[in-house]
mmCIF file of the N, C-alpha and C atoms, coordinates in Angstrom:
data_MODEL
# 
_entry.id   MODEL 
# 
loop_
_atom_site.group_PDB 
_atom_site.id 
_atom_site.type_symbol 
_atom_site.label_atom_id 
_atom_site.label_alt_id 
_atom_site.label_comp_id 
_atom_site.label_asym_id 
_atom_site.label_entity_id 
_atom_site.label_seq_id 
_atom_site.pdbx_PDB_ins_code 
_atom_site.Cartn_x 
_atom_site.Cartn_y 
_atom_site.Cartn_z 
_atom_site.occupancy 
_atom_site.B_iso_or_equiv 
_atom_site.pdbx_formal_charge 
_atom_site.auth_seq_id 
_atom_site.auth_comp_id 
_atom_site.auth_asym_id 
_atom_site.auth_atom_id 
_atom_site.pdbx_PDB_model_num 
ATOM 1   N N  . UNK A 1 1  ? 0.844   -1.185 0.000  1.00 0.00 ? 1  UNK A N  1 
ATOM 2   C CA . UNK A 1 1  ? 0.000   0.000  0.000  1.00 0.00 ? 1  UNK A CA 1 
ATOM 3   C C  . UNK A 1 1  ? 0.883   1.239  0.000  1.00 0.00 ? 1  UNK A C  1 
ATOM 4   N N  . UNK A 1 2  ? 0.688   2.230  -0.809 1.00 0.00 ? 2  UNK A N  1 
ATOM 5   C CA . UNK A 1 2  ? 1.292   3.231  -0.953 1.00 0.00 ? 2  UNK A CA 1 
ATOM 6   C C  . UNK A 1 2  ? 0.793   4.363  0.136  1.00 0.00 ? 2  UNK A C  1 
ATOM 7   N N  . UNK A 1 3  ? 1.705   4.737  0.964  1.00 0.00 ? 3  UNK A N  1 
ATOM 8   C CA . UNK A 1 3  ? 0.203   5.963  2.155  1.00 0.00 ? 3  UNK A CA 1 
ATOM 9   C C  . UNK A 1 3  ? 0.889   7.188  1.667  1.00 0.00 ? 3  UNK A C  1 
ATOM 10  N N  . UNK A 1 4  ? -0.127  7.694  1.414  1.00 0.00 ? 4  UNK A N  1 
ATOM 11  C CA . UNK A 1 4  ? 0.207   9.478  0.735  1.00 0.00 ? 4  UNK A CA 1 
ATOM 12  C C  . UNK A 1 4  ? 1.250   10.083 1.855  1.00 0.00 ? 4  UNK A C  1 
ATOM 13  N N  . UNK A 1 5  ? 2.482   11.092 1.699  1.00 0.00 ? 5  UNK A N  1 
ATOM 14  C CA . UNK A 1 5  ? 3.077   11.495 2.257  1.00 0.00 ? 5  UNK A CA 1 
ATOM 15  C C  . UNK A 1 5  ? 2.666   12.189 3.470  1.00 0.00 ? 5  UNK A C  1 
ATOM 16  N N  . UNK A 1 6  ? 1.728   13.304 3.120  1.00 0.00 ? 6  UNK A N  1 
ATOM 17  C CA . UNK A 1 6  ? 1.183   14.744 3.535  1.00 0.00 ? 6  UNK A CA 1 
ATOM 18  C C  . UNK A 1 6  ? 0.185   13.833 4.808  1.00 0.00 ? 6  UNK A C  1 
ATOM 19  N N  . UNK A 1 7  ? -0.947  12.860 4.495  1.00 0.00 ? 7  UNK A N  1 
ATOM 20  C CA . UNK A 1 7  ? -2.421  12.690 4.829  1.00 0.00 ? 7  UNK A CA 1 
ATOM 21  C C  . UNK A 1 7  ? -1.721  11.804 6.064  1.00 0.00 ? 7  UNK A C  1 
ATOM 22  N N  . UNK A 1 8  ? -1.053  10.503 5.736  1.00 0.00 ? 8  UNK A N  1 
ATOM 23  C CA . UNK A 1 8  ? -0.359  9.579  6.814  1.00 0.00 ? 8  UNK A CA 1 
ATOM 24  C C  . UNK A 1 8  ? 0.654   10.246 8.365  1.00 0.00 ? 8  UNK A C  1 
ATOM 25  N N  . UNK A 1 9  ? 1.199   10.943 8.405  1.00 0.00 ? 9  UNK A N  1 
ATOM 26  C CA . UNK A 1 9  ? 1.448   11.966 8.831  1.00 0.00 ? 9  UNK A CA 1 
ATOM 27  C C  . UNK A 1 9  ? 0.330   12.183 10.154 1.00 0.00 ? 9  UNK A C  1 
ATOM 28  N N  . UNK A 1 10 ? -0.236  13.071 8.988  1.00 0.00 ? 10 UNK A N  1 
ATOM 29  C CA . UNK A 1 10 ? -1.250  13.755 9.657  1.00 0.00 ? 10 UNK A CA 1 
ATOM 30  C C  . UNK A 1 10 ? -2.508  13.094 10.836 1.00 0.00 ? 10 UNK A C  1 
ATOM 31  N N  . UNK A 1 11 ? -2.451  12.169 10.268 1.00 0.00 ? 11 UNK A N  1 
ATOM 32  C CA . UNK A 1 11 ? -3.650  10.835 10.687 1.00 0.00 ? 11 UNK A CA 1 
ATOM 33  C C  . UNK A 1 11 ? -3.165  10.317 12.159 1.00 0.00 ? 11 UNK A C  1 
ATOM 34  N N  . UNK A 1 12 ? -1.806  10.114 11.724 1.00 0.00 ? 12 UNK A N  1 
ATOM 35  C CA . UNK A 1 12 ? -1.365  9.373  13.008 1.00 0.00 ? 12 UNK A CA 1 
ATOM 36  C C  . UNK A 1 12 ? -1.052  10.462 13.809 1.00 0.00 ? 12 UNK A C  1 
ATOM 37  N N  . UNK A 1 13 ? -0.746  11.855 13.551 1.00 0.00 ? 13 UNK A N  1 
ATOM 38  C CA . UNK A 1 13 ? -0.868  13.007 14.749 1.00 0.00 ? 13 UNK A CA 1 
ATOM 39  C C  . UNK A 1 13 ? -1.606  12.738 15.418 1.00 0.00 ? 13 UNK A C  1 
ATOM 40  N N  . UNK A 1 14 ? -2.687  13.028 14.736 1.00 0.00 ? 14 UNK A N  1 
ATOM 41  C CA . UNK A 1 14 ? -4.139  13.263 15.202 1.00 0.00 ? 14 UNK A CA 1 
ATOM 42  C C  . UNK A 1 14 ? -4.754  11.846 16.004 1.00 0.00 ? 14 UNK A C  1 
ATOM 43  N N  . UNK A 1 15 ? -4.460  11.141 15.686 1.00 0.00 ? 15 UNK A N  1 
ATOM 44  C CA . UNK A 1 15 ? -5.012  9.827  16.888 1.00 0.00 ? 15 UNK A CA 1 
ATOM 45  C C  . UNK A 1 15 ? -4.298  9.989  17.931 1.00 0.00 ? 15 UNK A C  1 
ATOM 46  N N  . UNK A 1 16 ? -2.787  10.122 17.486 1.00 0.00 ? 16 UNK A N  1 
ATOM 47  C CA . UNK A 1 16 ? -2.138  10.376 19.143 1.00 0.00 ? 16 UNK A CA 1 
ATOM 48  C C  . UNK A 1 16 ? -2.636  11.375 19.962 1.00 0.00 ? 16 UNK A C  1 
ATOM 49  N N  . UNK A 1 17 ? -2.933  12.248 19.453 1.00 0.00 ? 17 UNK A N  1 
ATOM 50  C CA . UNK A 1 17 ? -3.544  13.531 20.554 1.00 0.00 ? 17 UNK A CA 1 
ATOM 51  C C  . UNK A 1 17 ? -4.672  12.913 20.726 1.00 0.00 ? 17 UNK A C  1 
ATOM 52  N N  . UNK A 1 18 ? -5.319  12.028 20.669 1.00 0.00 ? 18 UNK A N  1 
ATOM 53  C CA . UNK A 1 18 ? -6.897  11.510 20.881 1.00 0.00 ? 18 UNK A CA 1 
ATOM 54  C C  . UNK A 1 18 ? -6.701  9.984  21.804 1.00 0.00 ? 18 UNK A C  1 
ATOM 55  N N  . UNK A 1 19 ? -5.864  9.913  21.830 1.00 0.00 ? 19 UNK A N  1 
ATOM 56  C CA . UNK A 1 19 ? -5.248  8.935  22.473 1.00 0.00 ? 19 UNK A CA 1 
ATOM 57  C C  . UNK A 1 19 ? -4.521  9.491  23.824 1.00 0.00 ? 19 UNK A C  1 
ATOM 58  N N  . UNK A 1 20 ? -4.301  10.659 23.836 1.00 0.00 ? 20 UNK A N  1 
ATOM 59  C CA . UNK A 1 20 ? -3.304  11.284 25.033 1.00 0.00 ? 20 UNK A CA 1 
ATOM 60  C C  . UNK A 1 20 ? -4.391  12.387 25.448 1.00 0.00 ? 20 UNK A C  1 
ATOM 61  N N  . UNK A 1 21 ? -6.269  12.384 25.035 1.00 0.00 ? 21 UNK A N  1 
ATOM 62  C CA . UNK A 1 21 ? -6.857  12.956 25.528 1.00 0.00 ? 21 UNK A CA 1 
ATOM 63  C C  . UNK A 1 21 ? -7.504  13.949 25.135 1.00 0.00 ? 21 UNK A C  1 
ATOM 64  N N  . UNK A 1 22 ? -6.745  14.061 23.764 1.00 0.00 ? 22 UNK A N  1 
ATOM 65  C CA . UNK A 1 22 ? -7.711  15.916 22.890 1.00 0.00 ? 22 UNK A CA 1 
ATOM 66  C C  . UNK A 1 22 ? -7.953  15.651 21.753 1.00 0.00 ? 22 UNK A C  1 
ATOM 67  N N  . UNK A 1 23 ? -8.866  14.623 22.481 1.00 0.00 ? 23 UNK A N  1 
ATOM 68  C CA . UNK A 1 23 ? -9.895  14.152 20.975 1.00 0.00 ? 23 UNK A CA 1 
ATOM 69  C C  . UNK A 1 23 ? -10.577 15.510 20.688 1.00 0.00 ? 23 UNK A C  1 
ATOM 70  N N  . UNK A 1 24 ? -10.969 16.246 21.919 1.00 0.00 ? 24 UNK A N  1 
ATOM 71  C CA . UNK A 1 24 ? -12.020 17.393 21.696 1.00 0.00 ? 24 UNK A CA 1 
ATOM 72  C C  . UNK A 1 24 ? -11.299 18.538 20.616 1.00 0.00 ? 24 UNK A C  1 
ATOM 73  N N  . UNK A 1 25 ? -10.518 18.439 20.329 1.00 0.00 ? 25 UNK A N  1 
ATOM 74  C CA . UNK A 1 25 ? -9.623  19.735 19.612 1.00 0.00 ? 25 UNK A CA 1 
ATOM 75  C C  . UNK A 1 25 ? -9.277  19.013 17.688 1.00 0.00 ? 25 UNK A C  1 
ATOM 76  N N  . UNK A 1 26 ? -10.296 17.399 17.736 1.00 0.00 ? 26 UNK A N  1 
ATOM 77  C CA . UNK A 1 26 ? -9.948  17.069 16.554 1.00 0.00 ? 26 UNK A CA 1 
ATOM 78  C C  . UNK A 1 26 ? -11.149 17.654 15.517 1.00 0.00 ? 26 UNK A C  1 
ATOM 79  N N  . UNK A 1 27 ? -10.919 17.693 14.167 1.00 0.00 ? 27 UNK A N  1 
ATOM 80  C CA . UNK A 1 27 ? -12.580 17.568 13.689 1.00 0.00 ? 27 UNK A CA 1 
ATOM 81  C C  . UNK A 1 27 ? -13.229 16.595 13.487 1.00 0.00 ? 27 UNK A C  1 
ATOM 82  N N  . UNK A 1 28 ? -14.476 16.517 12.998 1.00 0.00 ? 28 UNK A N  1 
ATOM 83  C CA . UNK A 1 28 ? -15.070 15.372 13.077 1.00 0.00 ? 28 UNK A CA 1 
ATOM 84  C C  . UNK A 1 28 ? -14.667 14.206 12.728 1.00 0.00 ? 28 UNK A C  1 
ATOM 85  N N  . UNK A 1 29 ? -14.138 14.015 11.573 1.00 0.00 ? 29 UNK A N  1 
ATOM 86  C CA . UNK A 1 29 ? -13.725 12.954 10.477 1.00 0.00 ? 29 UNK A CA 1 
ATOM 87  C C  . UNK A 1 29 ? -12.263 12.463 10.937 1.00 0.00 ? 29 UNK A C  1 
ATOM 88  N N  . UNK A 1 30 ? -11.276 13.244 12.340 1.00 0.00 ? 30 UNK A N  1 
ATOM 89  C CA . UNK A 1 30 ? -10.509 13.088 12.987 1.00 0.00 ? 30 UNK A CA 1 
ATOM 90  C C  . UNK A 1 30 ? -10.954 12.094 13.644 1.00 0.00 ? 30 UNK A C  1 
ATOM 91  N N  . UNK A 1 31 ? -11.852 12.801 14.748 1.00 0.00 ? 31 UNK A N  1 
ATOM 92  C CA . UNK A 1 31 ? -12.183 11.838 15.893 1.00 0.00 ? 31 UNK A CA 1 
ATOM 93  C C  . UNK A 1 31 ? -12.918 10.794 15.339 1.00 0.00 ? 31 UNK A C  1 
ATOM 94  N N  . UNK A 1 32 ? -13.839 10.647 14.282 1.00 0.00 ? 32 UNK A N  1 
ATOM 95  C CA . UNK A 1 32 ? -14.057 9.517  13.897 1.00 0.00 ? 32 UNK A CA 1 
ATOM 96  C C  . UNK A 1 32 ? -12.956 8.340  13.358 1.00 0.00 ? 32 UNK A C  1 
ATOM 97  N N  . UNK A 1 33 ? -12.220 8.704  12.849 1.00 0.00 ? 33 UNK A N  1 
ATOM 98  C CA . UNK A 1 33 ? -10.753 8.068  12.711 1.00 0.00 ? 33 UNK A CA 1 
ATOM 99  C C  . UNK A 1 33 ? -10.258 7.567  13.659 1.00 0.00 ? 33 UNK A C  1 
ATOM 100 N N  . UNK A 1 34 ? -9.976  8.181  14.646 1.00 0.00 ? 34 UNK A N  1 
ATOM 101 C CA . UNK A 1 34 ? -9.342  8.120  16.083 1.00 0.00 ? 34 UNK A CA 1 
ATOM 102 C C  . UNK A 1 34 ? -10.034 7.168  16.730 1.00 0.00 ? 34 UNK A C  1 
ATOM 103 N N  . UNK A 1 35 ? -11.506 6.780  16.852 1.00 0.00 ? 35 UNK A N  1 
ATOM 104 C CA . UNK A 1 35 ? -11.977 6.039  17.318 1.00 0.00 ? 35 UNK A CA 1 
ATOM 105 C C  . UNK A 1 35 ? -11.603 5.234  16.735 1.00 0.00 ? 35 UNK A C  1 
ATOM 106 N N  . UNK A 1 36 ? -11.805 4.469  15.060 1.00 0.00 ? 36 UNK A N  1 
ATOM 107 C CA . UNK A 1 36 ? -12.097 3.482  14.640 1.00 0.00 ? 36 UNK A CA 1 
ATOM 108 C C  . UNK A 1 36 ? -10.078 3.286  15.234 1.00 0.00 ? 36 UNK A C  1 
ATOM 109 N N  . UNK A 1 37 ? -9.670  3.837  14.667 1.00 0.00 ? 37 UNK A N  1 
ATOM 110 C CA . UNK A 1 37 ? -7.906  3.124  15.089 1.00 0.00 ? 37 UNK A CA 1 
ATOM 111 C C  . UNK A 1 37 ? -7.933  2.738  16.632 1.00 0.00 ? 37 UNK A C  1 
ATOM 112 N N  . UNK A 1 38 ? -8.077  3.739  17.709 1.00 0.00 ? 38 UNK A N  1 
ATOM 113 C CA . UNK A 1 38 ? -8.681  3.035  18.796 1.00 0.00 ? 38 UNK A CA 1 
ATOM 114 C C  . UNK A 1 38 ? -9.256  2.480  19.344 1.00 0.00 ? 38 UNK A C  1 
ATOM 115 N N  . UNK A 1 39 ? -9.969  1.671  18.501 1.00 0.00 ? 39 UNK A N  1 
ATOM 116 C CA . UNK A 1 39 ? -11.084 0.384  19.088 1.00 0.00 ? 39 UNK A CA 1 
ATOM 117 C C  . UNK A 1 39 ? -11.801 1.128  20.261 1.00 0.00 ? 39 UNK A C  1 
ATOM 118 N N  . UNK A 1 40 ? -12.423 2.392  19.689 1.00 0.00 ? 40 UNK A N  1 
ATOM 119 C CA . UNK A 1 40 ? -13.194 3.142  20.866 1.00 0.00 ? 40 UNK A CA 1 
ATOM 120 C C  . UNK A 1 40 ? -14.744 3.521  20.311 1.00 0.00 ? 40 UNK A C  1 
ATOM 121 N N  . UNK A 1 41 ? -15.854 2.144  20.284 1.00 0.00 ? 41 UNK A N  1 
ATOM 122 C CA . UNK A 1 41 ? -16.886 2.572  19.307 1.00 0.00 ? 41 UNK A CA 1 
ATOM 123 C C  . UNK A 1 41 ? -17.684 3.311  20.540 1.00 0.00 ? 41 UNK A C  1 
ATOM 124 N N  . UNK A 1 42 ? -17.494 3.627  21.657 1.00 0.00 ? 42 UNK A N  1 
ATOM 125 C CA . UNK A 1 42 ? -18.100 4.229  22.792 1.00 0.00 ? 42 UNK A CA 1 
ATOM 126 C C  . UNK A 1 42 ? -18.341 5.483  21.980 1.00 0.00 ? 42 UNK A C  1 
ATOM 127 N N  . UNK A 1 43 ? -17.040 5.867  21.357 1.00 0.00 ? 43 UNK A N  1 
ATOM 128 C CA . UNK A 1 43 ? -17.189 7.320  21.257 1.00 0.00 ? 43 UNK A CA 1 
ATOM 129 C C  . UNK A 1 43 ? -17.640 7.355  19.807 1.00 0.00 ? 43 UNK A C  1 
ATOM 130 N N  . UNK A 1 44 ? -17.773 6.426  19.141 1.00 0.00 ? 44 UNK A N  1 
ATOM 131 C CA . UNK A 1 44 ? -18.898 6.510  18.036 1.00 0.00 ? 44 UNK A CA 1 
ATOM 132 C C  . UNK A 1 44 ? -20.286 6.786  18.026 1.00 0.00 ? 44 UNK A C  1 
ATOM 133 N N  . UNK A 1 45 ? -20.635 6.391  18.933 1.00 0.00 ? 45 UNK A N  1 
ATOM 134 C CA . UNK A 1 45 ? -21.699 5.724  19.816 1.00 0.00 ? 45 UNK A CA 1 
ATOM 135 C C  . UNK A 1 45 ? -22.044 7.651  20.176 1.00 0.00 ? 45 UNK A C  1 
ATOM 136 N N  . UNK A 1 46 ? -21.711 7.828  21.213 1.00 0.00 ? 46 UNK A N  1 
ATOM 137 C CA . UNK A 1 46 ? -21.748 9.447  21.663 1.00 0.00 ? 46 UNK A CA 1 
ATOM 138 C C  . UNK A 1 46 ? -21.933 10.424 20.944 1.00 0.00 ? 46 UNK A C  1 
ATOM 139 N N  . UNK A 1 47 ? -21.066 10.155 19.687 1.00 0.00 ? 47 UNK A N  1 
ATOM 140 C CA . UNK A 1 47 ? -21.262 11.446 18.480 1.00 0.00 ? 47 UNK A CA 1 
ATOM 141 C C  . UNK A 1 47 ? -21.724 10.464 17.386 1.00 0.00 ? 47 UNK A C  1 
ATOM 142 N N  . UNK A 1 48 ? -23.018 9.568  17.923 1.00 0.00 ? 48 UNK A N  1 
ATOM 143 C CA . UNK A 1 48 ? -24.259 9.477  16.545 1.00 0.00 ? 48 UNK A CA 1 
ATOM 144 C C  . UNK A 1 48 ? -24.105 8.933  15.608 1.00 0.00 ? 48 UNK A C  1 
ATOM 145 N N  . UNK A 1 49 ? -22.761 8.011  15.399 1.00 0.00 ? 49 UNK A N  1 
ATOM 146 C CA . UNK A 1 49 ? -22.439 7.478  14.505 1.00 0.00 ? 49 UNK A CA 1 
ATOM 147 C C  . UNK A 1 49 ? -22.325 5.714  14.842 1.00 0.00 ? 49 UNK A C  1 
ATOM 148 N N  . UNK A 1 50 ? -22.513 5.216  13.559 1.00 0.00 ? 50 UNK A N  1 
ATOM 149 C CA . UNK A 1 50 ? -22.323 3.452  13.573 1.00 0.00 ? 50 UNK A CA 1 
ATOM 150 C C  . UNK A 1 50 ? -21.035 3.671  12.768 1.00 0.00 ? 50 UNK A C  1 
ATOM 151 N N  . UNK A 1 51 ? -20.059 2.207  12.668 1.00 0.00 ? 51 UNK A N  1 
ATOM 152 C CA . UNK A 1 51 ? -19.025 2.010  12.459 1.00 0.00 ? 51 UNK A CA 1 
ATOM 153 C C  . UNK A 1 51 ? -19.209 2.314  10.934 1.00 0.00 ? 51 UNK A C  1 
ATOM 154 N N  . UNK A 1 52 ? -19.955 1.672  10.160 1.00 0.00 ? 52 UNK A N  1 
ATOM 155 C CA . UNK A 1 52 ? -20.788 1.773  8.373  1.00 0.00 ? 52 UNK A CA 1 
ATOM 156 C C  . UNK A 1 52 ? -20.235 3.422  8.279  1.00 0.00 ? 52 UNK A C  1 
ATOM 157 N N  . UNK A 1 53 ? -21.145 3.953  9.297  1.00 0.00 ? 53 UNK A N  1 
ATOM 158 C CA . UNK A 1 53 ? -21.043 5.746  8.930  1.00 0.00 ? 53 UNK A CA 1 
ATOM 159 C C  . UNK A 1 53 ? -19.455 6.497  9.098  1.00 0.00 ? 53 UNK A C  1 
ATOM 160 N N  . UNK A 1 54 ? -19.226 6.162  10.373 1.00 0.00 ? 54 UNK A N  1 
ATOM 161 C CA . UNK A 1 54 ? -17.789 6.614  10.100 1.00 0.00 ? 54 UNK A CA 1 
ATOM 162 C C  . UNK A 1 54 ? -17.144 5.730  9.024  1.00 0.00 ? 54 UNK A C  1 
ATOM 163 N N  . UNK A 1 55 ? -16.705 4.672  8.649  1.00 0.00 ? 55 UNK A N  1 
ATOM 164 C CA . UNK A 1 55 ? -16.306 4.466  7.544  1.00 0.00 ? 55 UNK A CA 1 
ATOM 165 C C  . UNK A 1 55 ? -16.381 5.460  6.558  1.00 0.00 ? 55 UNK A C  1 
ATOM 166 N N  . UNK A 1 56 ? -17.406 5.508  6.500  1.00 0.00 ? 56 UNK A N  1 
ATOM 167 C CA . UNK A 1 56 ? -17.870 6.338  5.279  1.00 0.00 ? 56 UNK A CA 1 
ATOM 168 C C  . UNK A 1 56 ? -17.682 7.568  5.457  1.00 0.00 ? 56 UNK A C  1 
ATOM 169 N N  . UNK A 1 57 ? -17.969 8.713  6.482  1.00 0.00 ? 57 UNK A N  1 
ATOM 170 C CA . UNK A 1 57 ? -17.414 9.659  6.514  1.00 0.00 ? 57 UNK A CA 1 
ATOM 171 C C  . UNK A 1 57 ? -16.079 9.900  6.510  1.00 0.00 ? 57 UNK A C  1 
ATOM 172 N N  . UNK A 1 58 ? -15.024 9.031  6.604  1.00 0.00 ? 58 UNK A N  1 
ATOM 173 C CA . UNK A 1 58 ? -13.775 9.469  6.782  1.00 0.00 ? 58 UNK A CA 1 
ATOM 174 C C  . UNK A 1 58 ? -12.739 8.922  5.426  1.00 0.00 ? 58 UNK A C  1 
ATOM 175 N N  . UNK A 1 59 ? -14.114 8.292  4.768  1.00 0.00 ? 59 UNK A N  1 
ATOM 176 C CA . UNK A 1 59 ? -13.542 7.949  2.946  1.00 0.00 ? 59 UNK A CA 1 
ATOM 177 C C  . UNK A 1 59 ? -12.352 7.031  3.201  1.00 0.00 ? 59 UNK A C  1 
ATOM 178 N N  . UNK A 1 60 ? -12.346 6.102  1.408  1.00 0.00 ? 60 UNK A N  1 
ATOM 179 C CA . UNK A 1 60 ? -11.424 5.330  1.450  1.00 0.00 ? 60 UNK A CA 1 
ATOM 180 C C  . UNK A 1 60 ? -10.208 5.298  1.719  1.00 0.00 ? 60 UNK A C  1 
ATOM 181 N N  . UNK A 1 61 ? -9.242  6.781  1.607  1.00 0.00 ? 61 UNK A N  1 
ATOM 182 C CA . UNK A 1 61 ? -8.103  7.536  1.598  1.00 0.00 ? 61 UNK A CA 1 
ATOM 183 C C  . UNK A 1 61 ? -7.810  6.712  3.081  1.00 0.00 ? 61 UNK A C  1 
ATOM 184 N N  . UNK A 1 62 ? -8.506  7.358  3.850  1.00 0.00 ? 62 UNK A N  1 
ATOM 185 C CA . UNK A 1 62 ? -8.167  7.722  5.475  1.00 0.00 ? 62 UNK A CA 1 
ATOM 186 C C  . UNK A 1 62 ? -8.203  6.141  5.577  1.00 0.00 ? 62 UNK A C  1 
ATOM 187 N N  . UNK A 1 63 ? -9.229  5.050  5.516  1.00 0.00 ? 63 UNK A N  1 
ATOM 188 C CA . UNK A 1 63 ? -9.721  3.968  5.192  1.00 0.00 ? 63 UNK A CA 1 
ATOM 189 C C  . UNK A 1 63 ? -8.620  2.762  5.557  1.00 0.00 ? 63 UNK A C  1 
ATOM 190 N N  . UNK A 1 64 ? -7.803  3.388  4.356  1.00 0.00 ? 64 UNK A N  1 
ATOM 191 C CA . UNK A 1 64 ? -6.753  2.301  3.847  1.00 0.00 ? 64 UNK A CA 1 
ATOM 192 C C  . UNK A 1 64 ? -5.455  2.834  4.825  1.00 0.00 ? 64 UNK A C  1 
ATOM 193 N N  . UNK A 1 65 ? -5.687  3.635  5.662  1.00 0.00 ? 65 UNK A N  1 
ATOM 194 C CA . UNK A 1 65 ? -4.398  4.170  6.623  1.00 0.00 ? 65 UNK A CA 1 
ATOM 195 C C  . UNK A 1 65 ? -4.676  3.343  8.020  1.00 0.00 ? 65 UNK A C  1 
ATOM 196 N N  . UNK A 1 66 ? -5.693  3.204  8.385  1.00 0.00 ? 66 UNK A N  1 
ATOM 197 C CA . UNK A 1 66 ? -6.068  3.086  9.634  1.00 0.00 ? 66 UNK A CA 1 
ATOM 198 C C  . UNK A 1 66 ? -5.442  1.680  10.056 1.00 0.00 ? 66 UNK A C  1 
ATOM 199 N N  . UNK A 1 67 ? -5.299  0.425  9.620  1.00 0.00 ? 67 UNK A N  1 
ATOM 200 C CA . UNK A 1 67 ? -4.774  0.149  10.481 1.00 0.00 ? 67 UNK A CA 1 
ATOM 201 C C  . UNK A 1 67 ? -2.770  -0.155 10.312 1.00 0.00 ? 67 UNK A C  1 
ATOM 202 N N  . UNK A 1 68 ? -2.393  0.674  9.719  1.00 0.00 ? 68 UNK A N  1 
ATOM 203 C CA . UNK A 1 68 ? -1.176  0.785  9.686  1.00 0.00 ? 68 UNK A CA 1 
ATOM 204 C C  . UNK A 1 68 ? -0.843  2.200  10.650 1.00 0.00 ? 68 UNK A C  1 
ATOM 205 N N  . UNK A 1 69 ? -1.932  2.739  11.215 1.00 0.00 ? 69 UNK A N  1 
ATOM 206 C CA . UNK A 1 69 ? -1.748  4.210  12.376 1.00 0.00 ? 69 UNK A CA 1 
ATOM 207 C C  . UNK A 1 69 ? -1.906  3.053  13.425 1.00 0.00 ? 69 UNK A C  1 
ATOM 208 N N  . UNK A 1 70 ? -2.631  2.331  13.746 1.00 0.00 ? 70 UNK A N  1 
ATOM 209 C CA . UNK A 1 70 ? -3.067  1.377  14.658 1.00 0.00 ? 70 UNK A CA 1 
ATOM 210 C C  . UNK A 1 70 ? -1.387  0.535  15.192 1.00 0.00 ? 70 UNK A C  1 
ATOM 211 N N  . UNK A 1 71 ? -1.011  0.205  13.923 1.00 0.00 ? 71 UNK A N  1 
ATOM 212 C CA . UNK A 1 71 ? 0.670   -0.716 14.013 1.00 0.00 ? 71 UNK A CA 1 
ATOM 213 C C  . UNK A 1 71 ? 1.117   0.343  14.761 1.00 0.00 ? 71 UNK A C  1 
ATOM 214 N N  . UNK A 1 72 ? 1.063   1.786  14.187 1.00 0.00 ? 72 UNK A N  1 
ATOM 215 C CA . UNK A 1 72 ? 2.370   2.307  14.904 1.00 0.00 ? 72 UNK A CA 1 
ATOM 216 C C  . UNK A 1 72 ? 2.333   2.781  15.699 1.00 0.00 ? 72 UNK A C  1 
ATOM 217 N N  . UNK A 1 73 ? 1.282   3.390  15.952 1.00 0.00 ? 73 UNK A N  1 
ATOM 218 C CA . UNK A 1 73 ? 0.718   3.786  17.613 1.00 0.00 ? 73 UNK A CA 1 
ATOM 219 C C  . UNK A 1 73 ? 1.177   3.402  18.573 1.00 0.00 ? 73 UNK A C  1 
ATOM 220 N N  . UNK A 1 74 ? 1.257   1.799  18.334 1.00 0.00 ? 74 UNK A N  1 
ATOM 221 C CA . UNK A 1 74 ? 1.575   0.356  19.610 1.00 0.00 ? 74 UNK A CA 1 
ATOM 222 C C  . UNK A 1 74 ? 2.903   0.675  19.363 1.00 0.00 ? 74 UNK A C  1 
ATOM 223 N N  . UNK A 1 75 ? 3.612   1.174  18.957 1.00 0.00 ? 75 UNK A N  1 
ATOM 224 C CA . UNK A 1 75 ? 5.324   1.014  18.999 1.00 0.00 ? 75 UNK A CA 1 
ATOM 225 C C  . UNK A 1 75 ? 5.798   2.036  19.392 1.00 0.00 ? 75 UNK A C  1 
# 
C-alpha cells in the first residue's frame, strides 16, 4: 500500500492527541478516525455514529491508513 506522504502523517498526529486525551480539539472525520484506530466505538456511539457511517465519513483515503496508524501507535 502506498500511504500518501502529507495525509499519513497527519492521521497518526491526530489519533495520538486523541489517544493522550484531545480528541475534543480534533474535527469530526478526525475523531471519527481516532476512534475506529482506537477500538473506541463508545465514542462513536456518543457522536451518533455506527461504524458503516464513520467508515464512510472518513472515505477510502483515510480507510486504507487506519490500520497501519493502529501498528504504529503500539510502537
Amino acid at each position: 500500500m502506498s500511504i500518501d506522504n502529507f495525509e499519513y502523517p497527519q492521521l497518526l498526529a491526530r489519533c495520538r492527541e486523541a489517544r493522550d486525551g484531545r480528541i475534543g480539539a480534533l474535527s469530526t472525520g478526525e475523531q471519527l478516525a481516532a476512534a475506529l484506530v482506537l477500538n473506541r466505538p463508545e465514542w462513536l456511539t456518543q457522536m451518533g455514529y455506527t461504524i458503516a457511517e464513520a467508515v464512510d465519513r472518513i472515505g477510502l483515503i483515510w480507510c486504507s491508513m487506519l490500520l497501519q496508524v493502529q501498528r504504529d501507535l503500539g510502537d
